[in-house]
C-alpha atoms as a printed R data frame, in Angstrom:
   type eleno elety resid chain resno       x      y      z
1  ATOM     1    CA   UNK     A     1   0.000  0.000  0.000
2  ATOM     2    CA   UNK     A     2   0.931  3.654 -0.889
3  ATOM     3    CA   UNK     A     3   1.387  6.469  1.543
4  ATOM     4    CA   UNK     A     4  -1.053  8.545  0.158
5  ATOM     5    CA   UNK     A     5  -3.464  5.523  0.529
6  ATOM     6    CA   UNK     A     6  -2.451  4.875  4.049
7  ATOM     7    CA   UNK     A     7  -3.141  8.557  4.546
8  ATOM     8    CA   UNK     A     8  -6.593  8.541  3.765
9  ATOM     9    CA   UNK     A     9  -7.646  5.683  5.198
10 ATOM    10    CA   UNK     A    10  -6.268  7.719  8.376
11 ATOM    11    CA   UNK     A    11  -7.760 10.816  7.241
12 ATOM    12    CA   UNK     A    12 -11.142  8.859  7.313
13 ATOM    13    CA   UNK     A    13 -10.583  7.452 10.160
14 ATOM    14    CA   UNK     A    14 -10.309 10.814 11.517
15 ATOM    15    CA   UNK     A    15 -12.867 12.096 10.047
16 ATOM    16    CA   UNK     A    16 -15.360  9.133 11.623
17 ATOM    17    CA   UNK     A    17 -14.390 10.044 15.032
18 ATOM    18    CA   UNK     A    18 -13.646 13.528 15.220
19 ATOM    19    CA   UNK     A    19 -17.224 14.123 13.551
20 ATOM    20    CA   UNK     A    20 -17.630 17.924 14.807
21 ATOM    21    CA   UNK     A    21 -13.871 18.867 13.342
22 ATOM    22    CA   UNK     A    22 -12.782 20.498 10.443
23 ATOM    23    CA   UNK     A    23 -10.033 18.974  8.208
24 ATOM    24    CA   UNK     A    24  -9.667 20.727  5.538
25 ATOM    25    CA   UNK     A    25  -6.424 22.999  6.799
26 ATOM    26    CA   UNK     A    26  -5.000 19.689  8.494
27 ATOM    27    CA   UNK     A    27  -0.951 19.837  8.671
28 ATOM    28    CA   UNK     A    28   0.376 16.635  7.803
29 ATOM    29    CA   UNK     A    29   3.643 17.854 10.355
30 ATOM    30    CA   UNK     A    30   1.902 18.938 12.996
31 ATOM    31    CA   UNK     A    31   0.771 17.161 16.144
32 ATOM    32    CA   UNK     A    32  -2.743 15.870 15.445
33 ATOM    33    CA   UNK     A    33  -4.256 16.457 19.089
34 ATOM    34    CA   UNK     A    34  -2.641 20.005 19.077
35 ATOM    35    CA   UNK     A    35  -4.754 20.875 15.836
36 ATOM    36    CA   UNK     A    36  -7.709 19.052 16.218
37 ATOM    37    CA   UNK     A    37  -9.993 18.562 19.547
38 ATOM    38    CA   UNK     A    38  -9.040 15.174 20.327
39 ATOM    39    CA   UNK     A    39  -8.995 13.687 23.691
40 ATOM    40    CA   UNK     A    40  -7.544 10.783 24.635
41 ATOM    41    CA   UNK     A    41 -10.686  8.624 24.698
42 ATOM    42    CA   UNK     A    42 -10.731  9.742 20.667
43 ATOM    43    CA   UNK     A    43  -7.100  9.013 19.917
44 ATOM    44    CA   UNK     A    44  -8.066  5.614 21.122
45 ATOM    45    CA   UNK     A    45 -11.117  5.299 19.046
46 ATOM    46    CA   UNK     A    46  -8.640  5.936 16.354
47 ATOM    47    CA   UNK     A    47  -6.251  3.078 17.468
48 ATOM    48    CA   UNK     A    48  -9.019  0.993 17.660
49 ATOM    49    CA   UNK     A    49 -10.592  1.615 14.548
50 ATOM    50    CA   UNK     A    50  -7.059  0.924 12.465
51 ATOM    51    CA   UNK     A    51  -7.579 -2.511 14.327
52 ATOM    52    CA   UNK     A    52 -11.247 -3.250 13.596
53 ATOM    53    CA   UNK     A    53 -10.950 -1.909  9.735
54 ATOM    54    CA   UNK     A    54  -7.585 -2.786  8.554
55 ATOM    55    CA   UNK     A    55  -6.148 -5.568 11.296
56 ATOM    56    CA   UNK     A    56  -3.518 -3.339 12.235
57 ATOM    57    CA   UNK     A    57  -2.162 -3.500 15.829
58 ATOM    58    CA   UNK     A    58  -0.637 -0.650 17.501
59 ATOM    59    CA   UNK     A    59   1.035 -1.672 20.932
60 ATOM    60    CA   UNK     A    60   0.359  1.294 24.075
61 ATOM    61    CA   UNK     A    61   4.900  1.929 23.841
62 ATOM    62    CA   UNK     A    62   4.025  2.879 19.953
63 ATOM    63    CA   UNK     A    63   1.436  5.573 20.264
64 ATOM    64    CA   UNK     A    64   3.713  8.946 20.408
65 ATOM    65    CA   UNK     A    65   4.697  7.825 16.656
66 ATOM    66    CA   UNK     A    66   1.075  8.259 15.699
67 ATOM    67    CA   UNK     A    67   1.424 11.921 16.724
68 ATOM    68    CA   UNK     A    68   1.318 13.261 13.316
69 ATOM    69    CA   UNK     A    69  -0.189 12.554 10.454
70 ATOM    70    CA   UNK     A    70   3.017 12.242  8.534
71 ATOM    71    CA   UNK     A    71   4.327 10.153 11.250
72 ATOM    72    CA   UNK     A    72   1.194  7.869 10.968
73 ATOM    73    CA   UNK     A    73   1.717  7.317  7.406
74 ATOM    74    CA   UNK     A    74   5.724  6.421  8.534
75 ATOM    75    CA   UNK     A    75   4.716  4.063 10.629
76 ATOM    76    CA   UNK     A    76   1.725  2.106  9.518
77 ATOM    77    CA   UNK     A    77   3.053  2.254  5.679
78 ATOM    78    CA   UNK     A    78   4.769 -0.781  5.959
79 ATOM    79    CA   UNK     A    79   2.234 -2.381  8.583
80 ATOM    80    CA   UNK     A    80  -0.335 -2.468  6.590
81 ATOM    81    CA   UNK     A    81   1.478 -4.194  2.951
């Protein structure tokens, strides 16, 4: 799978859970809690759904790397080939 594909299906993801946000000026480098309203009940929603949608496991020690979305994309790129 390509990064831009691994991407959106984050971006969706996103978009599911933070339902009330706006995404249209999302930074790809910037921390996604700091631009967006999520708590961490959401971020976990977000972990969770990864899991239920695409089988992807993220263990508790990997979160910070799902920080940004570029580092998302860095990180479950080659998780989810």
């Amino acid at each position: 799978m390509e990064a831009g594909e691994v991407r959106k299906i984050v971006f969706d993801i996103i978009e599911d859970v933070a339902l009330d946000e706006d995404l249209t000026n999302l930074d790809d480098s910037l921390a996604l809690r700091e631009q967006l309203d999520l708590d961490s009940m959401d971020f976990l929603d977000i972990v969770m759904e990864l899991k239920k949608r695409h089988k992807v496991e993220v263990p508790q020690e990997d979160y910070p790397r799902l920080a940004t979305m570029n580092s998302c994309v860095e990180y479950l790129t080659p998780k989810m080939q």
